[in-house]
C-alpha positions as CSV (number, residue, x, y, z in Angstrom):
1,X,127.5,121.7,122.5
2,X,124.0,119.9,122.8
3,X,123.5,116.0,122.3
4,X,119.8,114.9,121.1
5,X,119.1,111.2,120.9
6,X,116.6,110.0,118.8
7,X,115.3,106.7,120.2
8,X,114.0,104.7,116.5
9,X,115.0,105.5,113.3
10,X,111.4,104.5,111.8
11,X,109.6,107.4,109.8
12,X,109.1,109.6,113.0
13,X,112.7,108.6,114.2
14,X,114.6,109.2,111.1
15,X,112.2,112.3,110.0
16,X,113.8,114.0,112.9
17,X,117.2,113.1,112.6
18,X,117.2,114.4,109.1
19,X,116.1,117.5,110.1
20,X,118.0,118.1,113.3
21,X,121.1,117.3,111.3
22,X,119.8,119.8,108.8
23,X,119.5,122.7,110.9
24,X,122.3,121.9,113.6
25,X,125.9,122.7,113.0
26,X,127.9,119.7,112.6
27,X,130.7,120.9,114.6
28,X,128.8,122.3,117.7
29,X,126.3,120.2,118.3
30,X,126.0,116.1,118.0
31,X,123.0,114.2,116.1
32,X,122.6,110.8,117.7
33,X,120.3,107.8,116.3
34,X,119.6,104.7,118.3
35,X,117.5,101.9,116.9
36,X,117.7,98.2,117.5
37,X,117.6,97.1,113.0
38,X,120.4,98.1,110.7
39,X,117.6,99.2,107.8
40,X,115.2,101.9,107.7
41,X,112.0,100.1,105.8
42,X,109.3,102.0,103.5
43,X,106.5,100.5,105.1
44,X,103.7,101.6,103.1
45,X,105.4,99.5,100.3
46,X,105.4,96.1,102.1
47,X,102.3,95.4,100.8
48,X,103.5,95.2,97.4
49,X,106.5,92.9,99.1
50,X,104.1,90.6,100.5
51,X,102.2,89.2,97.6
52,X,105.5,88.6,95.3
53,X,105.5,91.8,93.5
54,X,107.9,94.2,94.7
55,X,111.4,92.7,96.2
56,X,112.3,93.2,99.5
57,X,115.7,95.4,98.9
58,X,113.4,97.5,96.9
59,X,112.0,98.7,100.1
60,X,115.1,98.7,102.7
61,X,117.8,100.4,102.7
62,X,121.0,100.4,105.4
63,X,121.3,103.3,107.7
64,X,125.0,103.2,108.9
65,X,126.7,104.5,105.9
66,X,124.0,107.2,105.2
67,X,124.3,108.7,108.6
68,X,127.7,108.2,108.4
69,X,127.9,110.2,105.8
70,X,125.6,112.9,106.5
71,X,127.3,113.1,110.1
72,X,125.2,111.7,112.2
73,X,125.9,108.9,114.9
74,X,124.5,105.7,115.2
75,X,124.0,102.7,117.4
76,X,122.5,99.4,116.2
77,X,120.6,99.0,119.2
78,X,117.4,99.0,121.6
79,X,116.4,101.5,124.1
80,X,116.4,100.1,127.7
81,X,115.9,102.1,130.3
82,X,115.6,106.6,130.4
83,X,117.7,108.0,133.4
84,X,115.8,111.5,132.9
85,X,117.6,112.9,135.7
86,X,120.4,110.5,135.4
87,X,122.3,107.5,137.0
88,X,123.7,107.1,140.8
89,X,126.4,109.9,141.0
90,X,126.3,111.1,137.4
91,X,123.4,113.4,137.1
92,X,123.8,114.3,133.4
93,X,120.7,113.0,131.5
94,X,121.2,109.5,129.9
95,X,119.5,106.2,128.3
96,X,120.9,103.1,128.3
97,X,121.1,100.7,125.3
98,X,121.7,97.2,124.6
99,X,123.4,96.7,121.1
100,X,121.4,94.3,118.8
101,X,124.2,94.1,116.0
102,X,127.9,94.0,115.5
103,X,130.8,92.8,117.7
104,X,128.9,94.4,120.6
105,X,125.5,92.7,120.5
106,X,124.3,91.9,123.9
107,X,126.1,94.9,125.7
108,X,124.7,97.5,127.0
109,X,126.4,101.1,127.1
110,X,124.7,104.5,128.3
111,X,124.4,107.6,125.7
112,X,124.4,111.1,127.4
113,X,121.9,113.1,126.2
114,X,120.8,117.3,126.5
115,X,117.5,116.5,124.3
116,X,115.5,113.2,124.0
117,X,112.5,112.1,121.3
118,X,111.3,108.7,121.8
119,X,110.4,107.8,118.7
120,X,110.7,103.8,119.0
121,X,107.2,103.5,117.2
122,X,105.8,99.9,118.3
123,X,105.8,96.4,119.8
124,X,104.1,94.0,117.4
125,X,102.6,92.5,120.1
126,X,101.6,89.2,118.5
127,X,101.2,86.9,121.6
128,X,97.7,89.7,122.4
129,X,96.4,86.8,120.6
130,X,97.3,83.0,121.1
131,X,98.6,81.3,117.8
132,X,99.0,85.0,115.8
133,X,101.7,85.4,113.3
134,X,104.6,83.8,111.8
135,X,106.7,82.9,114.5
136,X,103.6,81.0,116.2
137,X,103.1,79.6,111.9
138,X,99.5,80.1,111.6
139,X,99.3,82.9,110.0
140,X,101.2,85.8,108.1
141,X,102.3,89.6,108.6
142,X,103.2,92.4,106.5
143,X,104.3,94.5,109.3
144,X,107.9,94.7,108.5
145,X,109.8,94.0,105.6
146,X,111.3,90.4,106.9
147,X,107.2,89.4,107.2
148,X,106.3,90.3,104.0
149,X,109.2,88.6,101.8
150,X,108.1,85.4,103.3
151,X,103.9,86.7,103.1
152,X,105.1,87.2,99.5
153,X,106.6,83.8,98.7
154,X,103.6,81.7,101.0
155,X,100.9,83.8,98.8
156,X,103.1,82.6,95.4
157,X,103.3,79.4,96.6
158,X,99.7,78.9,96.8
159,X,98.4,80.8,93.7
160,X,100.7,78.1,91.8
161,X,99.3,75.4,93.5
162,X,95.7,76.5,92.6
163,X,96.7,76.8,88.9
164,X,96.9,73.0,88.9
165,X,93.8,72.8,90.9
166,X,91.2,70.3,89.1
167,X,87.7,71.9,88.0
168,X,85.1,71.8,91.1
169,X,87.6,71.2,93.7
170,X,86.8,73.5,97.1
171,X,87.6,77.0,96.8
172,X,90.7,78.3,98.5
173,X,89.9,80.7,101.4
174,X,92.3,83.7,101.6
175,X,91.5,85.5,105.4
176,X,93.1,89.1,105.7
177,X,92.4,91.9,108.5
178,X,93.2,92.4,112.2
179,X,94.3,89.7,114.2
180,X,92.7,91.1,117.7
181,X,90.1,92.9,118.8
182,X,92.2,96.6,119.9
183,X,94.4,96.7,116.6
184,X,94.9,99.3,114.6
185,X,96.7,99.9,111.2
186,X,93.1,98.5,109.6
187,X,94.4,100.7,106.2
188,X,97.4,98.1,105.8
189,X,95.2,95.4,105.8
190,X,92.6,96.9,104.1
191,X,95.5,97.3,101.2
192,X,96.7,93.5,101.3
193,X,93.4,92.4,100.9
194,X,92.3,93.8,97.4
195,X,96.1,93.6,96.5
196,X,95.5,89.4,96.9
197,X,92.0,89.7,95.1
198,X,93.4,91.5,92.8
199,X,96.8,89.4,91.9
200,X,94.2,85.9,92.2
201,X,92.4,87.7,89.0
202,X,95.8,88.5,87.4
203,X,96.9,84.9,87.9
204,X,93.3,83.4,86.9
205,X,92.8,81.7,89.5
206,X,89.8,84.2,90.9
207,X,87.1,81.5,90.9
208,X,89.2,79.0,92.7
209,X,89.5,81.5,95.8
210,X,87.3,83.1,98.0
211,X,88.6,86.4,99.7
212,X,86.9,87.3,103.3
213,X,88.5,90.7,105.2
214,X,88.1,90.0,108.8
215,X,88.4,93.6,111.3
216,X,87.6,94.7,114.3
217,X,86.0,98.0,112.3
218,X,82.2,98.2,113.6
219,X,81.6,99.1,110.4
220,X,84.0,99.1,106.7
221,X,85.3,102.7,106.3
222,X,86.0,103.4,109.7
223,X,89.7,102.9,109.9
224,X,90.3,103.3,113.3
225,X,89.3,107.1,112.7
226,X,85.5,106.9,113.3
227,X,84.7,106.9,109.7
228,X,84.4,110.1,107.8
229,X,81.7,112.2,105.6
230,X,83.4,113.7,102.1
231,X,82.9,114.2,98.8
232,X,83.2,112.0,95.9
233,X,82.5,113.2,92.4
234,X,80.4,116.2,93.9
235,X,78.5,114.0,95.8
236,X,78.1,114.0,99.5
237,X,78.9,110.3,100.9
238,X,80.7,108.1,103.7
239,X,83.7,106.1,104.2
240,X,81.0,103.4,105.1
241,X,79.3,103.1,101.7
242,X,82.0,104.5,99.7
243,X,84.3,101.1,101.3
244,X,81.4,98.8,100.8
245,X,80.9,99.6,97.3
246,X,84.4,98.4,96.8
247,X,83.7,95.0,98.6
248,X,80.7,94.7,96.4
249,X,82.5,95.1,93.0
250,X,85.4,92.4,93.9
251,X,82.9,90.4,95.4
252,X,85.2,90.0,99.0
253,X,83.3,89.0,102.1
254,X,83.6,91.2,104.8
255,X,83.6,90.2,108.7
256,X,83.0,93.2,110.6
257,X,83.0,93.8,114.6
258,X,85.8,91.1,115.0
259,X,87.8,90.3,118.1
260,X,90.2,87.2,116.7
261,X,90.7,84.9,120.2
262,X,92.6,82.4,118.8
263,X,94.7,81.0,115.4
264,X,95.0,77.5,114.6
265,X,97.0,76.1,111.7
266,X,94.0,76.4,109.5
267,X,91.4,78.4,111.5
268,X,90.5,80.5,114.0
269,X,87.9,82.0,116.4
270,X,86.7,85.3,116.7
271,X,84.1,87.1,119.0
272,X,81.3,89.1,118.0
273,X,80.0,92.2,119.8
274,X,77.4,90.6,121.5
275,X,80.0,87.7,122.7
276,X,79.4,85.2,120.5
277,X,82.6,83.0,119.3
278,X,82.3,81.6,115.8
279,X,84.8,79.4,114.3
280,X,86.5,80.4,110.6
281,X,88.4,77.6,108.7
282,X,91.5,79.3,105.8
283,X,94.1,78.0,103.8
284,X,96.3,81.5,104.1
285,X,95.7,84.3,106.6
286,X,97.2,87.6,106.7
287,X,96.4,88.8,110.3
288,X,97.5,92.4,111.8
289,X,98.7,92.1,115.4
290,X,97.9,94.9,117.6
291,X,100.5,97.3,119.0
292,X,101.9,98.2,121.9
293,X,104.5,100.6,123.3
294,X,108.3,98.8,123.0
295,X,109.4,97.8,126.3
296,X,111.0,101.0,127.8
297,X,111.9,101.7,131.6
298,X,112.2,105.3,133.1
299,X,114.0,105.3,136.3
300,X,115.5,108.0,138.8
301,X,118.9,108.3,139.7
302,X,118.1,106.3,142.6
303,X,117.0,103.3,140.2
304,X,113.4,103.5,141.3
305,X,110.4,103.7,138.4
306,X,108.9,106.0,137.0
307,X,105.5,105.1,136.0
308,X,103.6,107.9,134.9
309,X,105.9,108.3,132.0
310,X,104.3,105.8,130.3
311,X,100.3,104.7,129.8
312,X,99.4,101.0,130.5
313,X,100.0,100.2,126.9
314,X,103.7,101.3,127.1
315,X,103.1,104.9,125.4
316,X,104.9,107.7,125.9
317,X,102.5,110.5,128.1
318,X,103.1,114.1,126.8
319,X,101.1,117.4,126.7
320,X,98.1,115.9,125.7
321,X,94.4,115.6,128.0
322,X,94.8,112.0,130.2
323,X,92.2,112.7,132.1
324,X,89.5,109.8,131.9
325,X,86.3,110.3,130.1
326,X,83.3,109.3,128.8
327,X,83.5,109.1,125.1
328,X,80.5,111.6,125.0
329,X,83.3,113.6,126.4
330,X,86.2,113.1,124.2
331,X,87.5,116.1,122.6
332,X,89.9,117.3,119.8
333,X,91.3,119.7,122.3
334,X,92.4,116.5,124.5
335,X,94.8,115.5,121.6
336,X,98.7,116.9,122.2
337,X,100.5,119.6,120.3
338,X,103.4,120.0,120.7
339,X,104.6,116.2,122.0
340,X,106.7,117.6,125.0
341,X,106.9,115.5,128.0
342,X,105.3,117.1,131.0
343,X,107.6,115.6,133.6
344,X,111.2,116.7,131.7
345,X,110.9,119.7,129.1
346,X,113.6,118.2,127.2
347,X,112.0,114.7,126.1
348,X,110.0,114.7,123.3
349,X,108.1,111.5,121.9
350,X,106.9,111.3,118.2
351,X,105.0,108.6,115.6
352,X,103.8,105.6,117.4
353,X,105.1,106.1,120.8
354,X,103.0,108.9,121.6
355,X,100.3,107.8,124.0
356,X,96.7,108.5,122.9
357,X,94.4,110.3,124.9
358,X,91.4,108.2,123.9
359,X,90.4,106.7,120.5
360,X,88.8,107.8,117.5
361,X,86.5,105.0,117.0
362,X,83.5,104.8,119.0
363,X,84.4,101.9,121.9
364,X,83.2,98.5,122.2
365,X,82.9,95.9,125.1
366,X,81.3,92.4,124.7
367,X,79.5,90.6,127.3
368,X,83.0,89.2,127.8
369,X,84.6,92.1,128.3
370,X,86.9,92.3,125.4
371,X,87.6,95.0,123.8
372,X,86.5,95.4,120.3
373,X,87.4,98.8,119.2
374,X,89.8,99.8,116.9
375,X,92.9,102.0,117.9
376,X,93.5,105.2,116.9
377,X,96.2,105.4,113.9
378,X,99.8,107.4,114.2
379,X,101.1,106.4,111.1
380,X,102.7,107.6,107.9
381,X,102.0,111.2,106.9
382,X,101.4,112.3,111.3
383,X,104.2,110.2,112.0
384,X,106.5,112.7,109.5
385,X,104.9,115.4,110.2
386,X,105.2,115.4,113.7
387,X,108.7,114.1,114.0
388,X,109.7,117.0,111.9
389,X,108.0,119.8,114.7
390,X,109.5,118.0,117.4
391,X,112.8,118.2,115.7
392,X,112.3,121.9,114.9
393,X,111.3,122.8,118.3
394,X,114.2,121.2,119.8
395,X,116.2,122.8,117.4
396,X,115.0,126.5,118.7
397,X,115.5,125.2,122.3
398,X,119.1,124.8,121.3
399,X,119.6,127.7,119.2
400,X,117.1,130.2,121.2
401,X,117.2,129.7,124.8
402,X,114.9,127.6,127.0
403,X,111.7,130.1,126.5
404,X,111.8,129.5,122.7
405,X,108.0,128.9,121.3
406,X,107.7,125.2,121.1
407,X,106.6,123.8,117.5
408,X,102.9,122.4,116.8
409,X,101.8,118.9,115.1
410,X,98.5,118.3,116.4
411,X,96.2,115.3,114.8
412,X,93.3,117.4,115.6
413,X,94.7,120.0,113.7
414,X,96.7,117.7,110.5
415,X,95.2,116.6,107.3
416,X,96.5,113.0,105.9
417,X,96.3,111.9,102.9
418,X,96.2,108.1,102.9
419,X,96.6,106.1,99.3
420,X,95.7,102.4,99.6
421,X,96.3,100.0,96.7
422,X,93.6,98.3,95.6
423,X,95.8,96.3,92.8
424,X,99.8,96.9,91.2
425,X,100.3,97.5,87.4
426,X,100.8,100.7,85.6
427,X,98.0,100.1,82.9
428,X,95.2,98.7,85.3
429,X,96.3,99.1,88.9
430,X,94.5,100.9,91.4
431,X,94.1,102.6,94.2
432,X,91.7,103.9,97.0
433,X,93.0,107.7,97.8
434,X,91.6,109.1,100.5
435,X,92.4,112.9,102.0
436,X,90.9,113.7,105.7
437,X,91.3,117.1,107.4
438,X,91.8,116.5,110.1
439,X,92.7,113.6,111.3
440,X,91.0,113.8,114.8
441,X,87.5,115.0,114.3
442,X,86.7,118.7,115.5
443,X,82.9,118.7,116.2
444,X,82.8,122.1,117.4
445,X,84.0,123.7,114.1
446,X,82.4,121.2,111.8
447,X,79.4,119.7,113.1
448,X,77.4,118.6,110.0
449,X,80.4,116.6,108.1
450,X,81.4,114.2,111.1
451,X,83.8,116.5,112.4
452,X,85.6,117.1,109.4
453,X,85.9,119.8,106.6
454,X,83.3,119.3,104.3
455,X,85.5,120.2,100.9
456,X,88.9,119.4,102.1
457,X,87.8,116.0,103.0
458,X,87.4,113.3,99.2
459,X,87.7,109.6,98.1
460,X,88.8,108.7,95.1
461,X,89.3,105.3,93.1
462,X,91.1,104.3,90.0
463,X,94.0,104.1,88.6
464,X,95.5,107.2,89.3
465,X,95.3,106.7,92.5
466,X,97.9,103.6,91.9
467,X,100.2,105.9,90.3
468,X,100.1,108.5,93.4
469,X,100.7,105.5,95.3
470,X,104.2,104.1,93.0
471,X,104.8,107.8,93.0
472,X,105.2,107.8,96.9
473,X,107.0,104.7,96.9
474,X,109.6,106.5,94.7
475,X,109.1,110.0,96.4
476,X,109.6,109.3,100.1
477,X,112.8,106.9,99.6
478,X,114.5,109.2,97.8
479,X,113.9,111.7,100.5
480,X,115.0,109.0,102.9
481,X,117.8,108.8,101.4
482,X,119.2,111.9,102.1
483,X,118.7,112.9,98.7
484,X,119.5,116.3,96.9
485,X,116.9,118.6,98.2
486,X,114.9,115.9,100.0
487,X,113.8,119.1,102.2
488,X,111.3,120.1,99.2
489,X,109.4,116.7,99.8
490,X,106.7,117.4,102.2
491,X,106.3,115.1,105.3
């Protein structure tokens, strides 16, 4: 019989699970799940959450009696420490957990393991960035379904306000984007942004506001992912004009080469590139944090570290190219593939926790020396896909033998397609849809489109692009849900 532990039940986490229980038998071979919340959260949707239009339990749902059901164990609880070669005198593999629910909470336990994927996705590392987010009240987050309920009834709260507003009185400022210099996840806020401008217009209350997007993007467009050159109505354009043409037609100011220092009550500073701080009043912010790697030990059996299981953000190191370079240097090739720890063949890490090679973007110093770049993105469609090839390899390990061929999910090899609301509503909602192949750019095969396939790389805006995006929203939590056939559903 073989144990695998899957460290996070987020969409690499619970991806992988479903899939391991799929192809494992139930009687020979155990299915175990290990993640510190009770819900599994649709993400992508929180958006919707966070400016009073979708309800929270619309987007959560509770993971206990599912994998009950389906047969798979699970433990309310956060990942501690990895014994990868286990504990004092026991030398069975094994991670210990400290329970974050229940009639347990606060103990810790150890859970044996024959196959590992570390799949805790990331540490919303607010306090990068004195002042950020809502526990430090400043300013709001959409990054889990919690933030956004109460992003959702502060943004209400103030659109009613400014309906009683008297003619001439100062605008309301509405600041949205990344609330650091190194974040990532620049799509979410890109989302929340024209989501807010869009609902202000719904509400009439347009011309009482004033929207500015804030990012650490050099330019709009990039995304964390460098940009990208594609097609749009047979015409050959970029992410850069393609995104500022949108900006244009709402009319929302754009802050670009950001690196937010600090958040007040009602304002904030941010850095330039060339060092400069500037000061930026608001009456409601929706800031990003940046992310880092959940805090997660690996030890010997002897209890001493080890440290190059991890990078410096907290990142899980696997088959990829760590080798530092120049980013005249980077590479597609650098990029992993099959997500398989080089130190122990039977840890795997997926979604978030992967560690990077490099980034995407082109990298950015100030004067200051702070970093003003943004991070590479591991989210959403790469984050299913390759939690699925990490289950399936493990899955031939079992059922195979040790020399089984192990699966691949390279990023330098994966399309994504990522649909970003531009504004709800089934008659006049919309939606930015953009598909990139790949994800990492691959110079050497397609030099003259930006590293990326000239025809299997598009933009689109308009309203179907809203209904692709409700359309996922329905979609992927019926497949998360264990549904009937949820297999057919691609990742």
């Amino acid at each position: 019989m073989a144990r695998v532990v899957v460290l996070g039940a987020g969409i690499a986490g619970h991806t992988a699970a479903m899939h391991l229980r799929r192809k494992l038998s139930r009687h020979k071979h155990e299915v175990v799940v290990v993640s510190p919340r009770a819900d599994w959260n649709w993400v992508p949707s929180n958006i919707w959450v966070g400016t009073g239009k979708m309800n929270k339990k619309e987007v959560v749902f509770p993971l206990a009696p599912l994998y009950k059901r389906k047969g798979v164990i699970f433990h309310q609880a956060a990942a501690k420490i990895i014994y990868p070669e286990g504990r004092g005198d026991d030398p069975k593999p094994q991670v210990e957990i400290e329970f974050t629910g229940g009639k347990n909470e606060g103990r810790r336990a150890l859970v044996h393991y024959d196959y590992l994927i570390n799949a805790t996705g990331p540490l919303l590392n607010f306090k990068a960035t004195p002042g950020l987010g809502p526990d430090a009240g400043n300013s709001y987050s959409v990054c889990t379904a919690d933030h956004a309920e109460q992003t959702g009834k502060a943004f209400q709260e103030i659109v009613a306000a400014m309906k009683e507003m008297p003619e001439g009185a100062p605008k309301k400022r509405f600041l949205i984007g990344t609330g650091n210099g190194s974040c990532t996840c620049q799509g979410a806020a890109f989302e929340y942004c024209f989501n807010t401008e869009y609902d202000l217009r719904q509400a009439g209350v347009r011309d009482k506001a004033e929207v500015v997007y804030i990012t650490n993007e050099a330019q709009l467009g990039d995304f964390g992912m460098n940009g990208m050159m594609f097609k749009d109505n047979g015409y050959a354009t970029d992410s850069q004009l393609w995104t500022e043409s949108l900006f244009r037609e709402r009319g929302v100011k754009a802050i670009t080469g950001a690196g937010v220092r600090e958040v007040r009550k009602n304002d904030l500073t941010w850095e330039d590139f060339d060092g400069n701080m500037h000061e930026l009043p608001f009456d409601f912010a929706m800031l990003l944090p940046p992310f880092s790697g959940i805090p997660l030990e690996a030890k010997k059996a002897d209890g001493t570290d080890i440290p190059e299981m991890f990078n410096a953000g907290g990142f899980m190191k696997v088959d990829g190219d760590y080798s530092p370079k120049s980013p005249e240097e980077w590479s597609h090739k650098d990029w992993p593939k099959t997500y398989q720890s080089p130190l122990y063949p039977n840890i795997f890490a997926a979604g978030i926790a992967f560690a990077p090679p490099h980034g995407i973007s082109k990298p950015h110093k100030t004067p200051n020396g702070t970093n003003i770049t943004p991070a590479p993105p591991r989210t959403g469609m790469p984050s299913g896909s390759i939690g699925k090839e990490v289950a399936m390899s493990i899955v031939d390990l079992i059922n195979k033998g040790p020399n089984a061929k192990l699966h691949e999910a390279s990023m330098a090899v994966l399309g994504a397609a990522c649909v970003a609301s531009t504004g709800t509503g089934f008659k006049k909602g919309s939606a930015a849809a953009m598909v990139m192949f790949p994800i990492v750019p691959n110079f050497d095969e397609y030099p003259e489109n930006a590293g990326r396939h000239p025809n299997l790389s598009f933009g689109k805006i308009g309203l179907f692009g809203h209904w692709t995006k409700f359309l996922l929203h329905v979609g992927f939590i019926y497949k998360a849900k264990w549904k009937p056939f949820w297999w057919i559903i691609p990742e």
